[in-house]
Backbone as XML, in Angstrom:
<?xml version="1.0"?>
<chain id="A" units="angstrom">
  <residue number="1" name="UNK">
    <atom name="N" x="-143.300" y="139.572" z="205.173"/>
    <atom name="CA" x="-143.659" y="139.459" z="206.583"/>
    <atom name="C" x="-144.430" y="138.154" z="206.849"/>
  </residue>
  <residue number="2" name="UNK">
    <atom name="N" x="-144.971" y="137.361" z="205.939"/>
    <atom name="CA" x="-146.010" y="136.329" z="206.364"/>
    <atom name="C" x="-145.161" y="135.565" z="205.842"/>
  </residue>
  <residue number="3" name="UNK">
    <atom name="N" x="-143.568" y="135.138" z="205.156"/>
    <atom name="CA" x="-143.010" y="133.822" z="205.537"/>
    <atom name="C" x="-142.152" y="134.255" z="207.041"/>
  </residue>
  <residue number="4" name="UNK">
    <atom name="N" x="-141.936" y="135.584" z="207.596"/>
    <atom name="CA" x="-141.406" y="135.486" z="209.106"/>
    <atom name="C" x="-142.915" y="134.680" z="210.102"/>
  </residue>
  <residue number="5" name="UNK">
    <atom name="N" x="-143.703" y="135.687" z="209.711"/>
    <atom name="CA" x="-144.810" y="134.705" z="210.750"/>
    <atom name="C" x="-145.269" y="133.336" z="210.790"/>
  </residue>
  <residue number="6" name="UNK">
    <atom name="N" x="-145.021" y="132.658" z="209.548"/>
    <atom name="CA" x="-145.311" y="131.534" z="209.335"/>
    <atom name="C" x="-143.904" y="131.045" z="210.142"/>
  </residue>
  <residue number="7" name="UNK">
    <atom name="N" x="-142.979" y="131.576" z="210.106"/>
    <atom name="CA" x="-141.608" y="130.353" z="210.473"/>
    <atom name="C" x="-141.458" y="130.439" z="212.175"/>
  </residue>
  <residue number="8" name="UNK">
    <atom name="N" x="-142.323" y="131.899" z="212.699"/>
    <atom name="CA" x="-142.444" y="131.803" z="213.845"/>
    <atom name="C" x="-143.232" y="130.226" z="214.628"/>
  </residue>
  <residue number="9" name="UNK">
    <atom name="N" x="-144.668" y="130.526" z="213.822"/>
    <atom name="CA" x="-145.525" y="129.766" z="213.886"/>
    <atom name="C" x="-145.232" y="128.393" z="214.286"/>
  </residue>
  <residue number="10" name="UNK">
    <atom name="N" x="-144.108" y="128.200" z="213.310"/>
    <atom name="CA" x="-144.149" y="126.444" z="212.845"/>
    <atom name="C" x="-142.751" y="126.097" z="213.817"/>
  </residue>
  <residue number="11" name="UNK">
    <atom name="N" x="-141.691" y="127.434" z="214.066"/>
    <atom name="CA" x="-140.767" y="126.915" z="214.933"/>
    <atom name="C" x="-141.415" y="126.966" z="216.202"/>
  </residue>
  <residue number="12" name="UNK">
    <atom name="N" x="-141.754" y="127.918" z="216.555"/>
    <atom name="CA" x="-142.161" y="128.311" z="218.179"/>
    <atom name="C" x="-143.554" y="127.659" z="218.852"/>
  </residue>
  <residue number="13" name="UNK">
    <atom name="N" x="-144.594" y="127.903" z="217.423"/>
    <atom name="CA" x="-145.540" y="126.911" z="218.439"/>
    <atom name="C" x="-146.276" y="125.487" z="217.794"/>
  </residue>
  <residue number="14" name="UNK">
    <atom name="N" x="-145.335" y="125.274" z="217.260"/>
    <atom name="CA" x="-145.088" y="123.822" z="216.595"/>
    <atom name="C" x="-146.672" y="123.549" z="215.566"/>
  </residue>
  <residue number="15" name="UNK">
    <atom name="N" x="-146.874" y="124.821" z="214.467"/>
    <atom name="CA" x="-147.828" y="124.163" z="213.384"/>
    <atom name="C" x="-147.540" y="123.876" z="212.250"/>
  </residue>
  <residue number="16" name="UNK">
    <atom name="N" x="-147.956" y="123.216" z="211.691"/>
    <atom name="CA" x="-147.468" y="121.744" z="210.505"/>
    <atom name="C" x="-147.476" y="123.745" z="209.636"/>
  </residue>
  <residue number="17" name="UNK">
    <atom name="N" x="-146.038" y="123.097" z="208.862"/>
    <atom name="CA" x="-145.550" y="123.890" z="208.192"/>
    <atom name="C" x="-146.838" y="124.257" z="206.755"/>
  </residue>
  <residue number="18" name="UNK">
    <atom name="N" x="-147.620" y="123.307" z="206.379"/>
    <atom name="CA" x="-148.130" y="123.066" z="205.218"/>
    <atom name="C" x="-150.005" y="124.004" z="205.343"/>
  </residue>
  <residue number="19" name="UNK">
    <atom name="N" x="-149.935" y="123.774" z="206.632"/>
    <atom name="CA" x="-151.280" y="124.789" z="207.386"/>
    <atom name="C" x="-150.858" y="126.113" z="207.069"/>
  </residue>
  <residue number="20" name="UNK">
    <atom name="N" x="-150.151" y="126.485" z="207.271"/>
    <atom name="CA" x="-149.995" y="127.888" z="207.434"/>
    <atom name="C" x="-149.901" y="128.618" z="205.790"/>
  </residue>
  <residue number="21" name="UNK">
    <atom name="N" x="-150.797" y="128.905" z="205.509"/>
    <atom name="CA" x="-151.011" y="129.854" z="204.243"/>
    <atom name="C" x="-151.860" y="130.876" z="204.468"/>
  </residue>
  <residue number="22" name="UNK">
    <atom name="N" x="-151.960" y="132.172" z="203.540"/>
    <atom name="CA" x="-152.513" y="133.527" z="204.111"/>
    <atom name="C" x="-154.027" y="133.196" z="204.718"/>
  </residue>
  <residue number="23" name="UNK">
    <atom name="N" x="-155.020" y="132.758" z="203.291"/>
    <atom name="CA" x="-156.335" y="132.421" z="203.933"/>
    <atom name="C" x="-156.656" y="131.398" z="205.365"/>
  </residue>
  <residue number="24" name="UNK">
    <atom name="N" x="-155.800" y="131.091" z="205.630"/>
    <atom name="CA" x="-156.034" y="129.869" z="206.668"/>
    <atom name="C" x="-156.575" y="130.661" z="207.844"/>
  </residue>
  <residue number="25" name="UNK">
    <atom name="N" x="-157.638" y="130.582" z="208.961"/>
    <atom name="CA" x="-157.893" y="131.400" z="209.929"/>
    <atom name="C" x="-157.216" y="130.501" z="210.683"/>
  </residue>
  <residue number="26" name="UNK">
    <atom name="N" x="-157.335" y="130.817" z="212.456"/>
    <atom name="CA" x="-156.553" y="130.374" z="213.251"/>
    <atom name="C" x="-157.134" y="129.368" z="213.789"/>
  </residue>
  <residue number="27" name="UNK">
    <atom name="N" x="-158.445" y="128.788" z="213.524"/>
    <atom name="CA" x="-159.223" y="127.571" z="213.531"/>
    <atom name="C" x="-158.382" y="126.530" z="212.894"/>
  </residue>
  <residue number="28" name="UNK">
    <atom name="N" x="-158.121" y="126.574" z="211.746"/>
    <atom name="CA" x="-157.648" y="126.080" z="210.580"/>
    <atom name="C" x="-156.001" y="125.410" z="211.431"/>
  </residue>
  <residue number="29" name="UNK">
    <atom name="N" x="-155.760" y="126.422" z="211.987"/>
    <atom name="CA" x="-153.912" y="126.008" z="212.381"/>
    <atom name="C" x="-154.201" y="125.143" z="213.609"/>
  </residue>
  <residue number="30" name="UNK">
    <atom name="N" x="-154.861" y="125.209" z="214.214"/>
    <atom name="CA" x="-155.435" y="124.801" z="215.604"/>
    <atom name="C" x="-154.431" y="125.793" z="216.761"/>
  </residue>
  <residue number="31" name="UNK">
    <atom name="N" x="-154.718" y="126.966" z="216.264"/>
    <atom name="CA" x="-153.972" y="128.403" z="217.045"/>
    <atom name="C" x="-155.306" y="128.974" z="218.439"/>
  </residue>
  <residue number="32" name="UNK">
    <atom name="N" x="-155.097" y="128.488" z="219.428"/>
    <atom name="CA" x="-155.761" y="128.922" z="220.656"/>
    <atom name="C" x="-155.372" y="130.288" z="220.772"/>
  </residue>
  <residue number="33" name="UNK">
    <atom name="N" x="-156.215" y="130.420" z="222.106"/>
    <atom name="CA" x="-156.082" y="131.778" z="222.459"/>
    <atom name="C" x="-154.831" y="132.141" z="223.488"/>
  </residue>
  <residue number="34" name="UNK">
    <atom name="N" x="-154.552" y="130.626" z="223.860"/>
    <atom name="CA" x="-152.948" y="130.959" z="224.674"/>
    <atom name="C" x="-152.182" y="130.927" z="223.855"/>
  </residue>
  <residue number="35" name="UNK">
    <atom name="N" x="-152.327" y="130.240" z="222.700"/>
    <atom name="CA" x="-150.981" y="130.243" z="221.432"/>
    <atom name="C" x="-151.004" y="131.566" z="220.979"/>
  </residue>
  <residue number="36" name="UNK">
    <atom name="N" x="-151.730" y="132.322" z="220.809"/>
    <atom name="CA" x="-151.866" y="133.549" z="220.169"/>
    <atom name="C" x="-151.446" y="134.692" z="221.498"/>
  </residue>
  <residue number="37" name="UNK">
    <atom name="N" x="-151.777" y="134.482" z="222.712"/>
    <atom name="CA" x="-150.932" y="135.596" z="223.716"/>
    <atom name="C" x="-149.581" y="135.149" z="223.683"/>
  </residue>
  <residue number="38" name="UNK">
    <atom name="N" x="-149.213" y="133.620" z="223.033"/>
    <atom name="CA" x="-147.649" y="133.339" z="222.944"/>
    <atom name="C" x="-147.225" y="134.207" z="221.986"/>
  </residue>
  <residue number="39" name="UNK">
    <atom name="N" x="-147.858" y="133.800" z="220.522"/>
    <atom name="CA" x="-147.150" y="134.768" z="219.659"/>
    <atom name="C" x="-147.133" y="136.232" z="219.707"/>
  </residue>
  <residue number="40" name="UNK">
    <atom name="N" x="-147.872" y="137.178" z="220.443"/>
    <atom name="CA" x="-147.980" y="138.081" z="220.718"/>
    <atom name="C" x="-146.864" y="138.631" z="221.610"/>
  </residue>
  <residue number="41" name="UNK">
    <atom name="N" x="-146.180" y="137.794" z="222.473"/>
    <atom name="CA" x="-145.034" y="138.124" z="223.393"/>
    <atom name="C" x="-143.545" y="137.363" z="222.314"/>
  </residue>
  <residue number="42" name="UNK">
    <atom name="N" x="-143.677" y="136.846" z="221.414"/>
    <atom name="CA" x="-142.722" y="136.492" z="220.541"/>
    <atom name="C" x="-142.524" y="137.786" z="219.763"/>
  </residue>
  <residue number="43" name="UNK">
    <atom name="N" x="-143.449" y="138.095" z="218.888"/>
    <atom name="CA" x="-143.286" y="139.079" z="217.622"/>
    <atom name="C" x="-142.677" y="140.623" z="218.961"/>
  </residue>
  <residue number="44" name="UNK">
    <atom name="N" x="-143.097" y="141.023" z="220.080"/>
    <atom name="CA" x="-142.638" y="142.072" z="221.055"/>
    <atom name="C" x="-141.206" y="141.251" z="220.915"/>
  </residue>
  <residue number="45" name="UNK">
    <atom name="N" x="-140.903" y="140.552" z="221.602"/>
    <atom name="CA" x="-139.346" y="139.823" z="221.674"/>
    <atom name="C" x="-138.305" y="139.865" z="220.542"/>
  </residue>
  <residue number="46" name="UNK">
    <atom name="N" x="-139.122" y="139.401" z="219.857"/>
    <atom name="CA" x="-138.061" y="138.723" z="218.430"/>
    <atom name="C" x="-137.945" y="140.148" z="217.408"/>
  </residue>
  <residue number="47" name="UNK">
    <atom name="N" x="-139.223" y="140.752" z="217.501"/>
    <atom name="CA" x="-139.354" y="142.034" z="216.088"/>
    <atom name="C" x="-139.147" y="143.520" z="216.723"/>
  </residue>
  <residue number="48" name="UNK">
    <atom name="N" x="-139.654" y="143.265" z="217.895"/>
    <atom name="CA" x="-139.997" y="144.227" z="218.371"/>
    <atom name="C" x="-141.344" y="145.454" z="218.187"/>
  </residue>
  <residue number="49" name="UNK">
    <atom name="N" x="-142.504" y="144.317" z="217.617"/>
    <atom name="CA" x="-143.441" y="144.731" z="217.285"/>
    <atom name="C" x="-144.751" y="143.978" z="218.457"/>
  </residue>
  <residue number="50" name="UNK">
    <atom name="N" x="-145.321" y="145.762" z="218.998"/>
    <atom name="CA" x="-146.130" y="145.700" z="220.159"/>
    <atom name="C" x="-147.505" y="145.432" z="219.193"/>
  </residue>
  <residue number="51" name="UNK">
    <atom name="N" x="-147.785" y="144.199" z="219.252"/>
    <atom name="CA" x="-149.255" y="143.683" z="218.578"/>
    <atom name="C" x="-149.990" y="143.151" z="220.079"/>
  </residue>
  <residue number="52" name="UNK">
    <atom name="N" x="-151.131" y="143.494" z="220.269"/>
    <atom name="CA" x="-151.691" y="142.864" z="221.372"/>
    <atom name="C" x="-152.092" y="141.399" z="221.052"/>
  </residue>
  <residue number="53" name="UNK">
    <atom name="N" x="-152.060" y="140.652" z="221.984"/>
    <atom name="CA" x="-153.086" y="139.300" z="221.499"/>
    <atom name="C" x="-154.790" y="139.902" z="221.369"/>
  </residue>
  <residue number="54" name="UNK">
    <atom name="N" x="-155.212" y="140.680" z="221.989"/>
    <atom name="CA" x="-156.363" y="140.951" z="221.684"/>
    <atom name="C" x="-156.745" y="141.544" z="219.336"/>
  </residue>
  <residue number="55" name="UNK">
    <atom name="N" x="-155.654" y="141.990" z="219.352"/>
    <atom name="CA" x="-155.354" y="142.872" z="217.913"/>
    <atom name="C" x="-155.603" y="141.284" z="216.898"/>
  </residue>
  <residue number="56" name="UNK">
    <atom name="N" x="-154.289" y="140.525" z="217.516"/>
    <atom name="CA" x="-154.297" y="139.130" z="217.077"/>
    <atom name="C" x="-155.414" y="138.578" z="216.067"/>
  </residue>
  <residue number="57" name="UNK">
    <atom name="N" x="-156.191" y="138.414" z="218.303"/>
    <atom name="CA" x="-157.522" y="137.545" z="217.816"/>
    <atom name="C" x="-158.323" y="138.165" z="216.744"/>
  </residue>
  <residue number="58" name="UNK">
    <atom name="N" x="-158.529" y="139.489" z="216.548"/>
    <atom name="CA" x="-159.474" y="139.792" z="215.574"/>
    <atom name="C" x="-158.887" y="139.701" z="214.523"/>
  </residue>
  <residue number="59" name="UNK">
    <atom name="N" x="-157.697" y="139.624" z="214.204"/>
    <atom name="CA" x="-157.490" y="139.108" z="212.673"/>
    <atom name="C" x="-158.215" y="137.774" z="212.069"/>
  </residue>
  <residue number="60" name="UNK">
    <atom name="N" x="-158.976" y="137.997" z="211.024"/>
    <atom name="CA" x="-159.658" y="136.955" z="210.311"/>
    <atom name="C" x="-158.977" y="135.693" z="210.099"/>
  </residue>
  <residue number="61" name="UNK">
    <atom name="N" x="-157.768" y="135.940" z="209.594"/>
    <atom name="CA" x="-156.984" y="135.051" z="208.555"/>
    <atom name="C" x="-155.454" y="135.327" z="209.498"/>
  </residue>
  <residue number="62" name="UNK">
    <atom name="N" x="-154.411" y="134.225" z="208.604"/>
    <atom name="CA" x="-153.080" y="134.643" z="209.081"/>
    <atom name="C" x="-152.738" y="135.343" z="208.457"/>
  </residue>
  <residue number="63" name="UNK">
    <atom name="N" x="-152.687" y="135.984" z="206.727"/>
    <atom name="CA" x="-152.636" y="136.903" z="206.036"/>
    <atom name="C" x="-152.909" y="138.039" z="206.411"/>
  </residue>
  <residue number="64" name="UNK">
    <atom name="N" x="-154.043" y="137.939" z="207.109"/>
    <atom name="CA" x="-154.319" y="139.759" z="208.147"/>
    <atom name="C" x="-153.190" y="139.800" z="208.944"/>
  </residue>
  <residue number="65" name="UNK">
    <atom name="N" x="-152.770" y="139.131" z="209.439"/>
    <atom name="CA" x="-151.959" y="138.540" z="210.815"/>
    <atom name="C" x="-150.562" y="139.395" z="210.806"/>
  </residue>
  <residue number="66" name="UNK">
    <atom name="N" x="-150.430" y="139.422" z="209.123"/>
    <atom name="CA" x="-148.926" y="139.358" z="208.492"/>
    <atom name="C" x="-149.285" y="140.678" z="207.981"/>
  </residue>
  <residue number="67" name="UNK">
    <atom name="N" x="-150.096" y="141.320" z="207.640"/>
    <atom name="CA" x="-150.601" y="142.560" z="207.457"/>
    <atom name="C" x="-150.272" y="143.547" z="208.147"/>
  </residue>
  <residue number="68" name="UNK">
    <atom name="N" x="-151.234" y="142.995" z="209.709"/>
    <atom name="CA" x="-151.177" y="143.865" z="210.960"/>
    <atom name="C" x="-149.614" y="143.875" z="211.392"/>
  </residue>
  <residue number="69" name="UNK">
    <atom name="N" x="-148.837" y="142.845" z="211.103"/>
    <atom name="CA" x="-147.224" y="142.940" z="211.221"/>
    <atom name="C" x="-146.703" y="144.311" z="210.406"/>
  </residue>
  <residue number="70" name="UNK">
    <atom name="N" x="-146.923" y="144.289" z="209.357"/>
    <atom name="CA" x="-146.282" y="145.131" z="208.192"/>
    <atom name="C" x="-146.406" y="146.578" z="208.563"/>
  </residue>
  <residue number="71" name="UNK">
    <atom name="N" x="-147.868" y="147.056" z="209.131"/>
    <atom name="CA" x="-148.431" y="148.357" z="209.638"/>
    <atom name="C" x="-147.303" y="148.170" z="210.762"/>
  </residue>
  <residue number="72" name="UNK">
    <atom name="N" x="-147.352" y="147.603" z="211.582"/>
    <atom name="CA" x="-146.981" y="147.984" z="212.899"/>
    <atom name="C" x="-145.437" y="148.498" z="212.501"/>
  </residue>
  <residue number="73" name="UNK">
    <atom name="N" x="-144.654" y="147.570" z="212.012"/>
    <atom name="CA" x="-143.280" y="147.422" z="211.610"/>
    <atom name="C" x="-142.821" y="148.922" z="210.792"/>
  </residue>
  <residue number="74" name="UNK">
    <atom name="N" x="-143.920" y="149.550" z="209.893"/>
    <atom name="CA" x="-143.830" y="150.936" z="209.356"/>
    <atom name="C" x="-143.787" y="152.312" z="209.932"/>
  </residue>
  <residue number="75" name="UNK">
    <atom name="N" x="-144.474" y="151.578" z="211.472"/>
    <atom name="CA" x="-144.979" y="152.980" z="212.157"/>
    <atom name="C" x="-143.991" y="152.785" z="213.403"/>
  </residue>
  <residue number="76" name="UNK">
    <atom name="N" x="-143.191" y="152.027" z="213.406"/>
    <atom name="CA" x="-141.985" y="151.876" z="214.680"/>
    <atom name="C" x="-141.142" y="152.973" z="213.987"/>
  </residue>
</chain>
């Protein structure tokens, strides 16, 4: 699940492919809080996984990120 989120990441909201590793927080990617209600309406679109951007933001890391993907994706 965290090379789909990473390829989201780097296609859709254009971050350097080489940033994106599990520990990296969203400081680190230079991931705002509108980039993150983007990816939040991507992963609903593309996966069909209802993650809030609020759920998002409290992920520490992108590794949580890809985590909170995996739960959600189990319980659909």
């Amino acid at each position: 699940m965290f090379e789909i989120l990473k390829e989201m990441l780097v296609s859709k909201l254009k971050v350097t492919p080489e940033s994106v590793v599990p520990d990296a927080t969203r400081e680190d990617i230079d991931l705002d809080s509108l980039a993150v209600v983007e990816l939040s309406l991507i992963l609903e679109k593309e996966l069909g996984l209802a993650i809030s951007d609020d759920e998002l933001l409290e992920a520490a890391t992108i590794g949580d990120m890809a985590r909170l993907m995996v739960e959600r994706s189990t319980t659909v």
